[in-house]
C-alpha positions, 0 to 999 in steps of 0.5 A: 337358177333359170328356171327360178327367175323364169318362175319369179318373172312369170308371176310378177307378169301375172300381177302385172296383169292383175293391176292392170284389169283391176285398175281398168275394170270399165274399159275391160268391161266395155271391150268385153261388151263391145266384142259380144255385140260385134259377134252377134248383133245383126248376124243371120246364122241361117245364111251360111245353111245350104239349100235344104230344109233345116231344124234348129232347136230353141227350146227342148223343155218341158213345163218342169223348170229346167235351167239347161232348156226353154220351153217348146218351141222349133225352128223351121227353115226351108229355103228362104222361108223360116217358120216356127212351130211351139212358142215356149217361154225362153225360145224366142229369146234363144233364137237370138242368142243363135243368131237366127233373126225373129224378123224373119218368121212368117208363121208360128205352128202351134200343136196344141195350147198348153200353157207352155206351147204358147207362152213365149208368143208375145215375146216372138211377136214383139220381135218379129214386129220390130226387127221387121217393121212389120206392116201385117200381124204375124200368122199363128196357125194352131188347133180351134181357139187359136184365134182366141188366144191369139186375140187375147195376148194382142189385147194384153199387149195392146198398151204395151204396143202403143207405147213402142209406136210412141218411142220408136215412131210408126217407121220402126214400128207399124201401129198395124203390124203389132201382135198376131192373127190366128188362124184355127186349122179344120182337121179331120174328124176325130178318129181320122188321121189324114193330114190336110195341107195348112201352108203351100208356096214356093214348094213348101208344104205343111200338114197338120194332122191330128194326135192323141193327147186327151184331153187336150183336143184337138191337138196336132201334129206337122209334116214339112216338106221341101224340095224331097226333105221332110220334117215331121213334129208330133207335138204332144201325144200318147202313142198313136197310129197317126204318127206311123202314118203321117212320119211314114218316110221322113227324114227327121221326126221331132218327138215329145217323150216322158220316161215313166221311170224317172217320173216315178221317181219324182212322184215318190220324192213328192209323196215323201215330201208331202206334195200330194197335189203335185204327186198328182200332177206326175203320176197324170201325165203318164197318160197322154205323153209317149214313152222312148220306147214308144216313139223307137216303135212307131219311128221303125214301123213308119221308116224315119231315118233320124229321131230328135228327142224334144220336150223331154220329161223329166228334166235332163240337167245332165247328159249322164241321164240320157240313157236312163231317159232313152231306156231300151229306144236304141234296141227298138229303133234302127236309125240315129236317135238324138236326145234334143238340147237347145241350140241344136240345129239339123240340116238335110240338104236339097237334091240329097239324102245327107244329114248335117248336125250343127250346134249354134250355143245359146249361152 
């Protein structure tokens, strides 16, 4: 008889509580709002990391559609100093929702200008020029043609511009701090894989170095280094001997890979569905995008202690793919591998040789 009441008055409670949301659908609402706000508006998640040098994820995708990742596109922190590398479309937009302020960015690295390396750039640009009231335009560093693209997205944007000065005022938003300037990196000479030094202070250093991603060219990748920690990015690449020489001791290397196998078995599903422009598209990508194993190889010959995963191919929607996309990656390659998801952050702390994982949500 308890047990039936207790049962009786727990589901009266529940209806109850039905009406009562049902009656009060906009101050739930409001609260519910109020509270999301509360919780991300304004924070900087990157205050509480210890000195060091730090790698959020805030795309890990690739062209593919791909609900679960944004495109490229990395974030940098070296002490107080916050860069980013790639601008694919949706990273921009997830650094908000990890709480790591666009207004802080003081560079863009662009490894290469595919599409998806550069179209969330406008987005990052509007962002960083608001939240910081910015007086110069943000520096994007990048292959020959950087300095065109760039142009082009602040003549695209220039009416767009004029409007948020007109609404916000020039206090908020400096007529003079809209979009970017690029900036083109004179690497080496084709076929010479040294690095040259693009960014130095404040005991940062960044090098950009050449990679193999034919016949986009040239294509780059980025050493960062900061008080003895260092982060490597290859960007786009077949295998190639510059990432054993450039990674060559690094802590983390971030790398693009494609699995050959999946790939193949997209290719056959557009053969069958009579795509053949897109079959096409599948079966060319083999030729300038590095296998899991590949990268295990070269991360072994070039003594890095911990390899990132990042804009896999193909899509990854569930986590039950990753050891069909890794194939034999983990055989060939001593240290931690991670197969990279947006909101991803990994820390190497100054004065140390620790490892940290952090995953700041992005939904």
């Amino acid at each position: 008889m308890m047990r039936h009441r207790l049962r009786w008055i727990g589901g009266a409670v529940a209806v109850v509580l039905v009406v009562v949301l049902a009656a009060l659908p906009g101050a739930v609402g409001r609260q519910i709002g109020a509270t999301v706000v509360d919780m991300r508006a304004g924070v900087d998640a990157t205050a509480g990391l210890p000195d060091g040098l730090h790698v959020a994820l805030c795309g890990s995708g690739s062209p593919l559609p791909d609900p679960t990742r944004a495109g490229p596109c990395s974030v940098v922190i070296a002490g107080r100093h916050l860069f980013m590398v790639d601008a694919g479309e949706g990273g921009a937009r997830n650094m908000v929702l990890m709480r790591i302020p666009n207004a802080r960015v003081e560079a863009v690295f662009l490894t290469h200008l595919h599409s998806d390396h550069i179209d969330g750039l406008p987005p990052a640009m509007l962002l960083r020029w608001t939240g910081a009231n910015a007086t110069r335009p943000l520096p994007v560093y990048g292959p020959a043609g950087t300095r065109r693209v760039v142009d082009g997205f602040n003549r695209a944007y220039a009416i767009d511009q004029g409007f948020r000065t007109a609404h916000h005022g020039p206090a908020i938003a400096p007529p003079s701090g809209a979009g970017g300037i690029g900036h083109d990196i004179a690497l080496a000479p084709p076929g010479d894989w040294s690095p040259v030094t693009v960014f130095s202070g404040d005991g940062i250093t960044v090098s950009a170095f050449r990679v193999d991603h034919g016949p986009v060219e040239p294509a780059i990748g980025y050493r960062f280094t900061y008080k003895g920690r260092s982060i490597v990015f290859s960007g786009d690449t077949s295998a190639t001997p510059a990432i054993v020489r450039n990674a060559r001791g690094a802590d983390l290397l971030v790398h693009e890979a494609l699995q050959p196998r999946l790939t193949a078995a997209m290719t056959r599903t557009l053969d069958r569905r009579d795509q053949p422009g897109l079959a096409k598209i599948t079966r060319d990508i083999l030729t300038y995008h590095a296998t899991p194993e590949q990268v295990a190889d070269e991360a072994q010959a070039a003594g890095v202690r911990h390899l990132v995963f990042s804009h896999v191919i193909p899509q990854l929607p569930s986590r039950l793919m990753y050891a069909a996309f890794l194939g034999d990656a983990r055989r060939r390659f001593g240290g931690t591998i991670t197969v990279g998801e947006d909101g991803m952050v990994f820390s190497l702390p100054a004065g140390t040789d620790g490892f940290e994982y952090r995953d700041w949500p992005v939904r």
